[in-house]
PDB file with one MODEL, atoms N, CA, C and O in Angstrom:
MODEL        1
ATOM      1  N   UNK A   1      15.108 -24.804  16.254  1.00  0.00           N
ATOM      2  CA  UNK A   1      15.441 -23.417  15.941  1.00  0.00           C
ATOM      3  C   UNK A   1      14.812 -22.495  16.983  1.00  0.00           C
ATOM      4  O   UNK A   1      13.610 -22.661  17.191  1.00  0.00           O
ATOM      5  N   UNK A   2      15.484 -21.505  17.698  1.00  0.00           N
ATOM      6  CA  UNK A   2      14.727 -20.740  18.699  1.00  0.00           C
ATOM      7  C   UNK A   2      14.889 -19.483  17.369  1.00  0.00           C
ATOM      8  O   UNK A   2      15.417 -19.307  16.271  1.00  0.00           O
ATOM      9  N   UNK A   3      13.681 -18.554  18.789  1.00  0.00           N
ATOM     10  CA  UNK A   3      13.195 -17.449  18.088  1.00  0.00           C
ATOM     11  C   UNK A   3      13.428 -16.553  18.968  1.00  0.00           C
ATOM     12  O   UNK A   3      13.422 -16.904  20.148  1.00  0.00           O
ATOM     13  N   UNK A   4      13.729 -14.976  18.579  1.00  0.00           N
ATOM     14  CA  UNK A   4      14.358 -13.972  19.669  1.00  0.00           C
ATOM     15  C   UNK A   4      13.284 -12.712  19.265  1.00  0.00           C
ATOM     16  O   UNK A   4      13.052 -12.176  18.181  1.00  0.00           O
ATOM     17  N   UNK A   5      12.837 -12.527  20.379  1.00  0.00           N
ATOM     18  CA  UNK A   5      11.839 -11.445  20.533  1.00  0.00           C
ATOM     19  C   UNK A   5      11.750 -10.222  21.251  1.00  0.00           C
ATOM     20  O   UNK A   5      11.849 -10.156  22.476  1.00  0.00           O
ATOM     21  N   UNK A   6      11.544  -9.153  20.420  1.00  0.00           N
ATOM     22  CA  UNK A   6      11.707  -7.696  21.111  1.00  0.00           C
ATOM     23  C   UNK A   6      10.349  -7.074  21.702  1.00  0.00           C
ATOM     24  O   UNK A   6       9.480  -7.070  20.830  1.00  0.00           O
ATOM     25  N   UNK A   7      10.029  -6.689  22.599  1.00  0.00           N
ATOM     26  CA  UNK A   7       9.604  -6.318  23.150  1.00  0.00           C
ATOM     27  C   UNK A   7       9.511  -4.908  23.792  1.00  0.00           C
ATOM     28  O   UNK A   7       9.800  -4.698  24.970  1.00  0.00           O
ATOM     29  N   UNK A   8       8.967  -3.699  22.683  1.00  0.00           N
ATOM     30  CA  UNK A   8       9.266  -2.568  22.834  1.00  0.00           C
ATOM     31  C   UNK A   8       8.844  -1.617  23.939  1.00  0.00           C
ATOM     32  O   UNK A   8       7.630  -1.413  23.938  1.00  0.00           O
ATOM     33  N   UNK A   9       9.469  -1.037  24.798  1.00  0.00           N
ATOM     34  CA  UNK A   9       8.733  -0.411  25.916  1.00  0.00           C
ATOM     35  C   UNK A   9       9.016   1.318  25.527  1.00  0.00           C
ATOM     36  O   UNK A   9      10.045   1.862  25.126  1.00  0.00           O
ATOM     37  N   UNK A  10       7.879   1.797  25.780  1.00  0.00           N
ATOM     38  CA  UNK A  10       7.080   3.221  25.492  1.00  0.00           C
ATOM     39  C   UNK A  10       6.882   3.640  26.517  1.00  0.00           C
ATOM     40  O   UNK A  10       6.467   2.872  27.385  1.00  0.00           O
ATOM     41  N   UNK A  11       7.120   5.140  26.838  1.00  0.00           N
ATOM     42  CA  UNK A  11       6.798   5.961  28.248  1.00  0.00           C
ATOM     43  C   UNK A  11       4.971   5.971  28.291  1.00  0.00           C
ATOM     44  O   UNK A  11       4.146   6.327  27.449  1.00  0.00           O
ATOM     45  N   UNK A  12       4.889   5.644  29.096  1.00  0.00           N
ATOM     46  CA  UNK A  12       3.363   5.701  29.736  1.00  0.00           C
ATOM     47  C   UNK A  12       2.720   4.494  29.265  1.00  0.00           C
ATOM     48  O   UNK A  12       1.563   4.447  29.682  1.00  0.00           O
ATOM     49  N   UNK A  13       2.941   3.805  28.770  1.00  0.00           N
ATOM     50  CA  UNK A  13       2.330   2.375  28.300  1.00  0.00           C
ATOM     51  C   UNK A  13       2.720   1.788  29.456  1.00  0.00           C
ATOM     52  O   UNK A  13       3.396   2.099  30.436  1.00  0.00           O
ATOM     53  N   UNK A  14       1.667   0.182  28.794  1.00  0.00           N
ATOM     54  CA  UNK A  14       2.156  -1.049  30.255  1.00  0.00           C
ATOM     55  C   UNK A  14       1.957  -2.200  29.456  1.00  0.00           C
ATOM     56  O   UNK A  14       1.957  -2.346  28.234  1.00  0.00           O
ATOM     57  N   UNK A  15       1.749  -3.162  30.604  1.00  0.00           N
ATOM     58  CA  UNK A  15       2.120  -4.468  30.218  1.00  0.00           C
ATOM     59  C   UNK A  15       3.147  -4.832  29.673  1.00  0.00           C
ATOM     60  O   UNK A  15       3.013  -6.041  29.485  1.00  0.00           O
ATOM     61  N   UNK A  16       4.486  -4.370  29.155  1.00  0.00           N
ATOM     62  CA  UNK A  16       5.301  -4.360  29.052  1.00  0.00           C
ATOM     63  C   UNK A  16       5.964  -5.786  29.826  1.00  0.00           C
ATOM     64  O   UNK A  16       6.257  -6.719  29.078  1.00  0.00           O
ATOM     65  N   UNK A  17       6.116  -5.891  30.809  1.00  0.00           N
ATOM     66  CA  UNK A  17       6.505  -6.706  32.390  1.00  0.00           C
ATOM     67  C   UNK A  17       5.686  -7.663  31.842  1.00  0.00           C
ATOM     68  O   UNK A  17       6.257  -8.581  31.254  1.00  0.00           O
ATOM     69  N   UNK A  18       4.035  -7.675  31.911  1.00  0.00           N
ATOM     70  CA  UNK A  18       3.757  -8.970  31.778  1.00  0.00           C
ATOM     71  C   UNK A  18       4.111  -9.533  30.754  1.00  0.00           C
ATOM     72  O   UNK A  18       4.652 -10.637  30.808  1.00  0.00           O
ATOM     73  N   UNK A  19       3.918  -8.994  29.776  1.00  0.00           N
ATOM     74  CA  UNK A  19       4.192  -9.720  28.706  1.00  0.00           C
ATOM     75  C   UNK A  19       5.494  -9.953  28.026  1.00  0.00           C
ATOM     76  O   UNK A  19       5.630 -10.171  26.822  1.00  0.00           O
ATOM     77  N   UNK A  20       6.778  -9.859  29.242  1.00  0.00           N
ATOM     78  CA  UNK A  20       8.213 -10.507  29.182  1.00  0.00           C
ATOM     79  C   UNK A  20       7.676 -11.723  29.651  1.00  0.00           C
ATOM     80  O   UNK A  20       7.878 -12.806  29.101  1.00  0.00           O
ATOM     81  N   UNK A  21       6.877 -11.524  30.837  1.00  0.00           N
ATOM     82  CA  UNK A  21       7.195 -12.891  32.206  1.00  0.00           C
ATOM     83  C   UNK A  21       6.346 -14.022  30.904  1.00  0.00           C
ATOM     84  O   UNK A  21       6.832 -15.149  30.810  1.00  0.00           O
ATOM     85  N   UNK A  22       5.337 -13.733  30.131  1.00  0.00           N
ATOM     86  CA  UNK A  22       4.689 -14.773  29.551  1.00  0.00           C
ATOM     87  C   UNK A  22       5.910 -15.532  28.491  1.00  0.00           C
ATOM     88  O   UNK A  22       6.340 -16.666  28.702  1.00  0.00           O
ATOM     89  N   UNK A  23       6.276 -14.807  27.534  1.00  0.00           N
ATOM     90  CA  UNK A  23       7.336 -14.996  26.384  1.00  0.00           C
ATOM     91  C   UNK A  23       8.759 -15.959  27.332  1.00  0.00           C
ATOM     92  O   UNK A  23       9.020 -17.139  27.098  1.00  0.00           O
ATOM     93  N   UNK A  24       9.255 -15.377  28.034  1.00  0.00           N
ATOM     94  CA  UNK A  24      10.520 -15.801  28.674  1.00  0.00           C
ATOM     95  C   UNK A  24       9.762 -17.106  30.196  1.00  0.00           C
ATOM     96  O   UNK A  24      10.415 -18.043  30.655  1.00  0.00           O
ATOM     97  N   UNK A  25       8.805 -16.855  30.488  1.00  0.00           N
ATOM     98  CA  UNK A  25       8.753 -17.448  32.041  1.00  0.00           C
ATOM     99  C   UNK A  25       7.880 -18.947  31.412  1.00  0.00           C
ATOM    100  O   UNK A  25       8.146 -20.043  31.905  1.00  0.00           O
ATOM    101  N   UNK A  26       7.060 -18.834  30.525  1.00  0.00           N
ATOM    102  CA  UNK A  26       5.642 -19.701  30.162  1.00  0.00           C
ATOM    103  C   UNK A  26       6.040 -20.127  29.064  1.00  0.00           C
ATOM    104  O   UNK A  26       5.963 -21.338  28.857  1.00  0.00           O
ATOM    105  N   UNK A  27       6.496 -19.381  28.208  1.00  0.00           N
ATOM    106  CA  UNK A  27       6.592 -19.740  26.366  1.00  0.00           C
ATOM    107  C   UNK A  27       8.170 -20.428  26.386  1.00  0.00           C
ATOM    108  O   UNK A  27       8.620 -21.237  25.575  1.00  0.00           O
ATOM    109  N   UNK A  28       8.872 -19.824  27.604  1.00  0.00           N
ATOM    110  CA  UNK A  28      10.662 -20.148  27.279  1.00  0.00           C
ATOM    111  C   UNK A  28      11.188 -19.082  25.742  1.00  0.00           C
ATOM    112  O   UNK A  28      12.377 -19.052  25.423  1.00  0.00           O
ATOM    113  N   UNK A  29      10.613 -18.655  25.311  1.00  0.00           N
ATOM    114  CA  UNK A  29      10.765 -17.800  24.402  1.00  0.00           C
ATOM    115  C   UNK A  29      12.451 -16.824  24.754  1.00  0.00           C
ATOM    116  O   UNK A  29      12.612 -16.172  25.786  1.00  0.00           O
ATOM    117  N   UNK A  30      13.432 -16.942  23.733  1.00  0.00           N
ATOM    118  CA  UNK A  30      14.337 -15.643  23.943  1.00  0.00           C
ATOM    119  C   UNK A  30      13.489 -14.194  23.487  1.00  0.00           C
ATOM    120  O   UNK A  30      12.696 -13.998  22.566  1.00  0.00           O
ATOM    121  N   UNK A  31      13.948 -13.413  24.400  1.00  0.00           N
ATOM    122  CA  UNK A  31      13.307 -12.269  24.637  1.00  0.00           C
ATOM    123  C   UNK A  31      13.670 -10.799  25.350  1.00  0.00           C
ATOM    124  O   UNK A  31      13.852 -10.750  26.567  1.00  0.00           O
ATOM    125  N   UNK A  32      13.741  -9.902  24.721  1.00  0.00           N
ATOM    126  CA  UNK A  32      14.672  -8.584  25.552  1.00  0.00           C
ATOM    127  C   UNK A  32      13.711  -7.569  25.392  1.00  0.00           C
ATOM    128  O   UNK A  32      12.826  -7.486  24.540  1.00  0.00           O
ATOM    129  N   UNK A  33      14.082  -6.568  26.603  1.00  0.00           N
ATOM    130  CA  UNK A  33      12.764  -5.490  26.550  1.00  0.00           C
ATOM    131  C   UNK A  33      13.559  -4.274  26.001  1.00  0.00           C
ATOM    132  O   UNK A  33      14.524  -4.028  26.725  1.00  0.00           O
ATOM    133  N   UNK A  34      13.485  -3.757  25.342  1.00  0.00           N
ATOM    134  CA  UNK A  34      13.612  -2.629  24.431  1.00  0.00           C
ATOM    135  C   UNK A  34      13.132  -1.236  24.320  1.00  0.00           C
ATOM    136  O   UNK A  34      12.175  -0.951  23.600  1.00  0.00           O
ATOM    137  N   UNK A  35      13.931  -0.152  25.187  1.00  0.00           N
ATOM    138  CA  UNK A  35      13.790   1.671  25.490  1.00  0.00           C
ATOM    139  C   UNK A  35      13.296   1.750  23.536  1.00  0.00           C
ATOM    140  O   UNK A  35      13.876   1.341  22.530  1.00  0.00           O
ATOM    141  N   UNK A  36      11.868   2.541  23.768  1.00  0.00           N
ATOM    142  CA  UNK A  36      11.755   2.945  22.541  1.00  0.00           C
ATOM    143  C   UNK A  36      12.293   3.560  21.594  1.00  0.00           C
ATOM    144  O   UNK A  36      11.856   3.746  20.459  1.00  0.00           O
ATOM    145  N   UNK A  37      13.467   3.954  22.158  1.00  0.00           N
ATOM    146  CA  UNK A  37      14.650   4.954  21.103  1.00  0.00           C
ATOM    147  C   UNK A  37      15.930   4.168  20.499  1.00  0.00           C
ATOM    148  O   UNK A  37      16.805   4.638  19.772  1.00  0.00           O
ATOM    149  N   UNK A  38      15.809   2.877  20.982  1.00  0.00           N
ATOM    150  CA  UNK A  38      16.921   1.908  20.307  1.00  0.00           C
ATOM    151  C   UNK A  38      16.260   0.466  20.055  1.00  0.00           C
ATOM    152  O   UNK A  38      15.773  -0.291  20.895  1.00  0.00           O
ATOM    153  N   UNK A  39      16.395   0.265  18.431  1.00  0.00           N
ATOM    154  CA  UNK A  39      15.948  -0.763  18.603  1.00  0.00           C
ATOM    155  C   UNK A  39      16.507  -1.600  17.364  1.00  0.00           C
ATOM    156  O   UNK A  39      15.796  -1.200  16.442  1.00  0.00           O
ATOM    157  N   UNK A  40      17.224  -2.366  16.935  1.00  0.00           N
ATOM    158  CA  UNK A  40      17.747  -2.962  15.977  1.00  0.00           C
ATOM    159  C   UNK A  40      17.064  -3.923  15.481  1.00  0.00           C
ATOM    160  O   UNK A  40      17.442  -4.972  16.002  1.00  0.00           O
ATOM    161  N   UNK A  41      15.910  -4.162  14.428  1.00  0.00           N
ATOM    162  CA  UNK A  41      15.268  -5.041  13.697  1.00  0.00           C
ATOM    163  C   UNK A  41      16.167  -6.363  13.430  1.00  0.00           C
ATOM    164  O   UNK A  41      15.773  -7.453  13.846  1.00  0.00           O
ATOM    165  N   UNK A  42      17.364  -6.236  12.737  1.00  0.00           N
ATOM    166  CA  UNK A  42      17.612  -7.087  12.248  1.00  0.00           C
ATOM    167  C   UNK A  42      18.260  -8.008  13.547  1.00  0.00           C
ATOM    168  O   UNK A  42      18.737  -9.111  13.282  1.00  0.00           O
ATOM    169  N   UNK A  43      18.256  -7.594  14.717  1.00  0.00           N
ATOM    170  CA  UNK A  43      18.570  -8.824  15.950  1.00  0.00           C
ATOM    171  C   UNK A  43      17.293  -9.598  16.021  1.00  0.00           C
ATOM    172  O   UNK A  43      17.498 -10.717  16.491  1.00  0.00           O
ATOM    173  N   UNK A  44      15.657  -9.307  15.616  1.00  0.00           N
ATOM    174  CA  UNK A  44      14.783 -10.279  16.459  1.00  0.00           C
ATOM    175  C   UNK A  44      14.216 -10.911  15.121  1.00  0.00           C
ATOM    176  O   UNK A  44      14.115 -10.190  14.129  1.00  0.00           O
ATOM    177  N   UNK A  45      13.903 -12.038  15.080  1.00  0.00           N
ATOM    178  CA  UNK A  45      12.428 -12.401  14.630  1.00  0.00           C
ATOM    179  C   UNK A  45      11.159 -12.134  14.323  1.00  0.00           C
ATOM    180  O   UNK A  45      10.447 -12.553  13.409  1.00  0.00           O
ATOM    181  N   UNK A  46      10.902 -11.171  15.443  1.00  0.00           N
ATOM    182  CA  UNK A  46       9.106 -10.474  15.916  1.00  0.00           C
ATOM    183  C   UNK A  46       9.610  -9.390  16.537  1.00  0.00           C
ATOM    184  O   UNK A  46      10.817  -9.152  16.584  1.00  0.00           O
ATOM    185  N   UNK A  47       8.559  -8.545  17.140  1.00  0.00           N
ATOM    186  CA  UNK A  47       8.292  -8.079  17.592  1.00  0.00           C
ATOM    187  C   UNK A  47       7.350  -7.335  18.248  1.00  0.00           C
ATOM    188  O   UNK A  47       6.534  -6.743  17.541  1.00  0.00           O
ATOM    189  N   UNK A  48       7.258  -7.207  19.668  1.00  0.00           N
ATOM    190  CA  UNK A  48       5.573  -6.767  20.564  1.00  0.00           C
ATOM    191  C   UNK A  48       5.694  -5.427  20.676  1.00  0.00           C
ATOM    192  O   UNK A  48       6.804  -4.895  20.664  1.00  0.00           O
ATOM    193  N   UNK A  49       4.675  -4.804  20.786  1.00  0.00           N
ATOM    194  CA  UNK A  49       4.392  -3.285  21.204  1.00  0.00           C
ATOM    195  C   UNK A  49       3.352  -3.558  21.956  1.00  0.00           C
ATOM    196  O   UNK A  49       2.209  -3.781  21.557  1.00  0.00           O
ATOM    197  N   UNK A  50       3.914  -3.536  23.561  1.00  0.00           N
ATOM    198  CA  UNK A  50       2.401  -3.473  24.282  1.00  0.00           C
ATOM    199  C   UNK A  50       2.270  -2.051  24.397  1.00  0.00           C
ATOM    200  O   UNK A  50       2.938  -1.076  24.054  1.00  0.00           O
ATOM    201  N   UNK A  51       0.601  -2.367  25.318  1.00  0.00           N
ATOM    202  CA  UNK A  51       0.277  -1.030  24.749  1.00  0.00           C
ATOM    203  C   UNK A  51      -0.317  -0.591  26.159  1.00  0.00           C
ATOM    204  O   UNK A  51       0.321  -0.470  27.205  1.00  0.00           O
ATOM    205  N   UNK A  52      -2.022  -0.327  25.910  1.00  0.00           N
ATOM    206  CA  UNK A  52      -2.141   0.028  27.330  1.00  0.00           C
ATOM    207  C   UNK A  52      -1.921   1.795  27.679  1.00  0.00           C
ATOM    208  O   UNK A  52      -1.075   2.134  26.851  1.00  0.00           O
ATOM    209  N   UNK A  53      -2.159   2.585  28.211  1.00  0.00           N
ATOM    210  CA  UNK A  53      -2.065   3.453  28.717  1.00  0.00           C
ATOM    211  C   UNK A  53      -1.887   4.004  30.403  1.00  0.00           C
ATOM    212  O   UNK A  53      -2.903   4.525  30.863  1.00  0.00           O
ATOM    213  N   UNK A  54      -0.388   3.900  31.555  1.00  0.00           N
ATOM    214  CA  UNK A  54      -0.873   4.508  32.294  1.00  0.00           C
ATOM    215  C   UNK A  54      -1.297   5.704  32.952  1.00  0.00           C
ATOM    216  O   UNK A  54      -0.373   6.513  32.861  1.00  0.00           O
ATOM    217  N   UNK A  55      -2.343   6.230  33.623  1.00  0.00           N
ATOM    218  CA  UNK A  55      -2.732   7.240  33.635  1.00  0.00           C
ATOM    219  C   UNK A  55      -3.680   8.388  32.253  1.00  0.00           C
ATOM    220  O   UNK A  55      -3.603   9.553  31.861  1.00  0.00           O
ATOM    221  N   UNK A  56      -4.681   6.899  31.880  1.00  0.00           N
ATOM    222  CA  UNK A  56      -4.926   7.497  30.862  1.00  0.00           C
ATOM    223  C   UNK A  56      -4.105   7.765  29.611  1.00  0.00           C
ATOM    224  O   UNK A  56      -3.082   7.081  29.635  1.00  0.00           O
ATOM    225  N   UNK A  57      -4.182   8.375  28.744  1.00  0.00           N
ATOM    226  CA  UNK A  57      -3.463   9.275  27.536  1.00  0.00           C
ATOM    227  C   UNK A  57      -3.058  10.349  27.812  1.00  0.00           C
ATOM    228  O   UNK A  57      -2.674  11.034  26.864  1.00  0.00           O
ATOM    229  N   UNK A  58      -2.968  10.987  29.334  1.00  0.00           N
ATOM    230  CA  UNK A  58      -2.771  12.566  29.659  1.00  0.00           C
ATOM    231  C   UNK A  58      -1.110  12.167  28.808  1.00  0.00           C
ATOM    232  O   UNK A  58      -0.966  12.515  27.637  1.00  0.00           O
ATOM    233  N   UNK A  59      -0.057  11.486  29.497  1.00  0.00           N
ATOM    234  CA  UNK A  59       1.025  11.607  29.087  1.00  0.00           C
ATOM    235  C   UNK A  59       1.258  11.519  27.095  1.00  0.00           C
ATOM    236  O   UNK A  59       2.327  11.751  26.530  1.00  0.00           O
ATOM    237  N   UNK A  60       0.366  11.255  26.618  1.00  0.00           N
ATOM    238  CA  UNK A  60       0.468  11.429  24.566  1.00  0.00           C
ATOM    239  C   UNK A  60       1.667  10.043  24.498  1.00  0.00           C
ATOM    240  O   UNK A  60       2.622   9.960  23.726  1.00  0.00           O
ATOM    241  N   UNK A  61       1.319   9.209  25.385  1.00  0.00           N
ATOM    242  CA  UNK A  61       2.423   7.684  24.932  1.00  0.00           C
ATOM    243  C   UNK A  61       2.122   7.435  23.257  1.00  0.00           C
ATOM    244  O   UNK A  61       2.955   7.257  22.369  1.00  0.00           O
ATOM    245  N   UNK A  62       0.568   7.489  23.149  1.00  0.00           N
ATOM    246  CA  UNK A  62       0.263   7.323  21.433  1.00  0.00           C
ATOM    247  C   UNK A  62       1.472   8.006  20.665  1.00  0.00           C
ATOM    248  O   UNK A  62       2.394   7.509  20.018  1.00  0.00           O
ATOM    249  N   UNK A  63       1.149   9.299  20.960  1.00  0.00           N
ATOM    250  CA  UNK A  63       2.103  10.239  20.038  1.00  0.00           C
ATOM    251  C   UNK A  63       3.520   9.849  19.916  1.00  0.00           C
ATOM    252  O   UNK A  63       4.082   9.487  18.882  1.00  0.00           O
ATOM    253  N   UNK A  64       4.152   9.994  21.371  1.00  0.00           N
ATOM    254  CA  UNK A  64       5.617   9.461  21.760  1.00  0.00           C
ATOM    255  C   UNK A  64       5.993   8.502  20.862  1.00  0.00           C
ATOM    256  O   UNK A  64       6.958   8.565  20.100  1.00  0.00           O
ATOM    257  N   UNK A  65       4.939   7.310  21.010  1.00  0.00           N
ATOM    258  CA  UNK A  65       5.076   5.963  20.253  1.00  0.00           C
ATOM    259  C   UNK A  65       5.336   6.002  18.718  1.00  0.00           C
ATOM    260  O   UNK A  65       6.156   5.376  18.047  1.00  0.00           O
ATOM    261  N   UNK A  66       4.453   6.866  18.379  1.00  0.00           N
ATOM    262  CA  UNK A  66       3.954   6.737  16.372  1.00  0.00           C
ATOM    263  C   UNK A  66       5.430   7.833  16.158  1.00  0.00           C
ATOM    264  O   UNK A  66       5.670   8.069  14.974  1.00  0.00           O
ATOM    265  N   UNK A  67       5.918   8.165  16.677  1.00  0.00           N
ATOM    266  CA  UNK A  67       7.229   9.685  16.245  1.00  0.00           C
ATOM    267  C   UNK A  67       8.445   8.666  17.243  1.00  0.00           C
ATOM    268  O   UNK A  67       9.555   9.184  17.358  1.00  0.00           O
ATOM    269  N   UNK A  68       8.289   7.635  17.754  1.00  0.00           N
ATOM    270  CA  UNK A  68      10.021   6.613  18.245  1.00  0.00           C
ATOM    271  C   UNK A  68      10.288   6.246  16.810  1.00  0.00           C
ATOM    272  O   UNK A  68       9.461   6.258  15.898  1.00  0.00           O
ATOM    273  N   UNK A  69      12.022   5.799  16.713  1.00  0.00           N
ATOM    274  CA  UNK A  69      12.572   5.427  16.116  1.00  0.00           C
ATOM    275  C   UNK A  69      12.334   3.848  16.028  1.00  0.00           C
ATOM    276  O   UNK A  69      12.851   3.495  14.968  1.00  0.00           O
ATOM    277  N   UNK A  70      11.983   3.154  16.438  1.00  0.00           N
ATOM    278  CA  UNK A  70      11.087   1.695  17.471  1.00  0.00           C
ATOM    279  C   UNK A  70      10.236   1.463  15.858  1.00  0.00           C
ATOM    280  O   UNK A  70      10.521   0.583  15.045  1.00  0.00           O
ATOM    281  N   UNK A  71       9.455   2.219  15.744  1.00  0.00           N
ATOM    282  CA  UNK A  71       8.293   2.299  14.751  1.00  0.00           C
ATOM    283  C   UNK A  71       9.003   2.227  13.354  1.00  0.00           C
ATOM    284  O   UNK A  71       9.001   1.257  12.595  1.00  0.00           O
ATOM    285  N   UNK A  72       9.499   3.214  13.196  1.00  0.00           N
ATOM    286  CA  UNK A  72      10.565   2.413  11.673  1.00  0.00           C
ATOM    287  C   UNK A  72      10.885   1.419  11.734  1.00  0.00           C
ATOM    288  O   UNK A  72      10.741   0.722  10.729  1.00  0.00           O
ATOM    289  N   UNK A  73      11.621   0.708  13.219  1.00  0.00           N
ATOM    290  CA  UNK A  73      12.466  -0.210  12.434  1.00  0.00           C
ATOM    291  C   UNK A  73      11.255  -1.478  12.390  1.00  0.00           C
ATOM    292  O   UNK A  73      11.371  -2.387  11.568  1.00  0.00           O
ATOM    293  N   UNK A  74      10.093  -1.429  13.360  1.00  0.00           N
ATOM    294  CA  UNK A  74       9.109  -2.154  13.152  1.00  0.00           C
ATOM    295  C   UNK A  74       8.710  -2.521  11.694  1.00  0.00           C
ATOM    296  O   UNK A  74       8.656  -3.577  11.064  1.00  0.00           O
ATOM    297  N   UNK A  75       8.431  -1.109  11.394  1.00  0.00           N
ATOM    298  CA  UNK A  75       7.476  -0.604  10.037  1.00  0.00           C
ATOM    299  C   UNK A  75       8.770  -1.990   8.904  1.00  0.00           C
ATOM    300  O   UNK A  75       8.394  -2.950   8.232  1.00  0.00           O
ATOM    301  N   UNK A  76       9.938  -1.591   9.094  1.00  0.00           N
ATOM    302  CA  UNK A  76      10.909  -2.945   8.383  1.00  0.00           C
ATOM    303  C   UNK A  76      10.668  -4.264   8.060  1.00  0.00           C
ATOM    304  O   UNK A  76      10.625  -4.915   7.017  1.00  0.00           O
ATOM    305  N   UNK A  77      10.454  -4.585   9.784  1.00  0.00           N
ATOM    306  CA  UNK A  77      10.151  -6.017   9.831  1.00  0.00           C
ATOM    307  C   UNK A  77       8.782  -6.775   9.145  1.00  0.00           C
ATOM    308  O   UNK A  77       8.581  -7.968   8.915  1.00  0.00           O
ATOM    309  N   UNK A  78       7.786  -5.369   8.878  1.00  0.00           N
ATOM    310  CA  UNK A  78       6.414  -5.826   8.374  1.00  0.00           C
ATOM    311  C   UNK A  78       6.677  -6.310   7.023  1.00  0.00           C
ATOM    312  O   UNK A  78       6.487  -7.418   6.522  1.00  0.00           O
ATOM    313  N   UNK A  79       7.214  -5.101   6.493  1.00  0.00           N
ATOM    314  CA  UNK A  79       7.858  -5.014   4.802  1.00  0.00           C
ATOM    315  C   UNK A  79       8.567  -6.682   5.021  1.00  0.00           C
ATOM    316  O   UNK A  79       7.871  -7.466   4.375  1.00  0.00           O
ATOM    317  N   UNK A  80       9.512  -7.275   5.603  1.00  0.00           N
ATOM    318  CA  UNK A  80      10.023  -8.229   5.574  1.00  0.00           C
ATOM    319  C   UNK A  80       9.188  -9.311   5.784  1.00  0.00           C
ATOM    320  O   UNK A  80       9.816 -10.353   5.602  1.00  0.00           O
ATOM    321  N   UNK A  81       7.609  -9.570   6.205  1.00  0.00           N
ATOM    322  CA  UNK A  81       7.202 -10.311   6.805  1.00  0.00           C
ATOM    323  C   UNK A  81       7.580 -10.492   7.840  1.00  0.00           C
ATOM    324  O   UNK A  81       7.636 -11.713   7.990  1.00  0.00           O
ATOM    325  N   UNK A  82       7.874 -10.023   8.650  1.00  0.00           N
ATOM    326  CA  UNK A  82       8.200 -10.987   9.980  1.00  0.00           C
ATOM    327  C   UNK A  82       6.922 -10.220  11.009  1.00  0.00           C
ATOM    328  O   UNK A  82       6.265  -9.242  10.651  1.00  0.00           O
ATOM    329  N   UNK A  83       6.807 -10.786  12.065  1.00  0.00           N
ATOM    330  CA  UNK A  83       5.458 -10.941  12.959  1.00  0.00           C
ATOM    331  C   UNK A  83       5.797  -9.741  13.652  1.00  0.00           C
ATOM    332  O   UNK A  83       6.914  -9.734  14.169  1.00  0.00           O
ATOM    333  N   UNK A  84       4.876  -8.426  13.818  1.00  0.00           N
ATOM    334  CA  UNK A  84       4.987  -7.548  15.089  1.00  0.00           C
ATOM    335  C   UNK A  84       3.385  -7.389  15.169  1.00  0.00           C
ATOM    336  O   UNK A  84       2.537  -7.066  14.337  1.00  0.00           O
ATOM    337  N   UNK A  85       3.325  -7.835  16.830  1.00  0.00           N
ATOM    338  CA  UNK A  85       2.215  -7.905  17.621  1.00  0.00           C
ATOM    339  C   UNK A  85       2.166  -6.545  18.233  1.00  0.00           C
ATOM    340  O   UNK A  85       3.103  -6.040  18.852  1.00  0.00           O
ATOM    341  N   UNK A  86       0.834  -5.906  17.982  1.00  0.00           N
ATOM    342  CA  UNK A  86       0.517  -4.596  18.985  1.00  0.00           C
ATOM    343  C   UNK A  86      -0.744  -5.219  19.982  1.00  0.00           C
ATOM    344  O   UNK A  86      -1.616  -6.065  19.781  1.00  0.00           O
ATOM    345  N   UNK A  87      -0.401  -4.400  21.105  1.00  0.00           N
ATOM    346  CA  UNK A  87      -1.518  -4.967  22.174  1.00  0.00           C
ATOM    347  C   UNK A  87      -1.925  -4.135  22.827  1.00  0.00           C
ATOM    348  O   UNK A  87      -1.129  -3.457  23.477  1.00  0.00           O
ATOM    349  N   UNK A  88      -3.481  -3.856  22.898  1.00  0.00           N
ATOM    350  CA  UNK A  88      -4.337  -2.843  23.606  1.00  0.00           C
ATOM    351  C   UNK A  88      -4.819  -3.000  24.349  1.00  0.00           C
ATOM    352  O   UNK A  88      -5.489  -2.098  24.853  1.00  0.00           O
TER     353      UNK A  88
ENDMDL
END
């Protein structure tokens, strides 16, 4: 059985990149990177929120992040059990 994993990307955050190349390059993992304003729960399994800040917090990525549409459908998958990883 494979597993399909979202991977949400946020303005001013990072690791994003690495942590495709690990899932898809190392793990073989299915895996798609995901604009924080679209994100359909019921396509993945899991889901990552890297995190990270570049340039500091001047840009409010926190804020951006906790007010995306990304975050509901997350907030779903928890209610459902299913796995979403945040990474700092």
């Amino acid at each position: 059985m494979s597993i399909k994993i979202a991977v949400i990307q946020f303005p001013g955050a990072n690791c994003d990149l690495d942590t495709i190349h690990v899932l898809k390059d190392v793990m073989h993992i299915d895996v798609d990177l995901i604009w924080h304003n679209y994100f359909k729960e019921s396509k993945y399994d899991g889901v990552i929120l890297p995190g990270g800040f570049s340039f500091g917090d001047y840009l409010r990525s926190g804020i951006i992040a906790a007010h995306s549409p990304a975050i509901d459908e997350a907030k779903i998958m928890v209610k459902d059990g299913r796995p979403v990883i945040g990474i700092c």
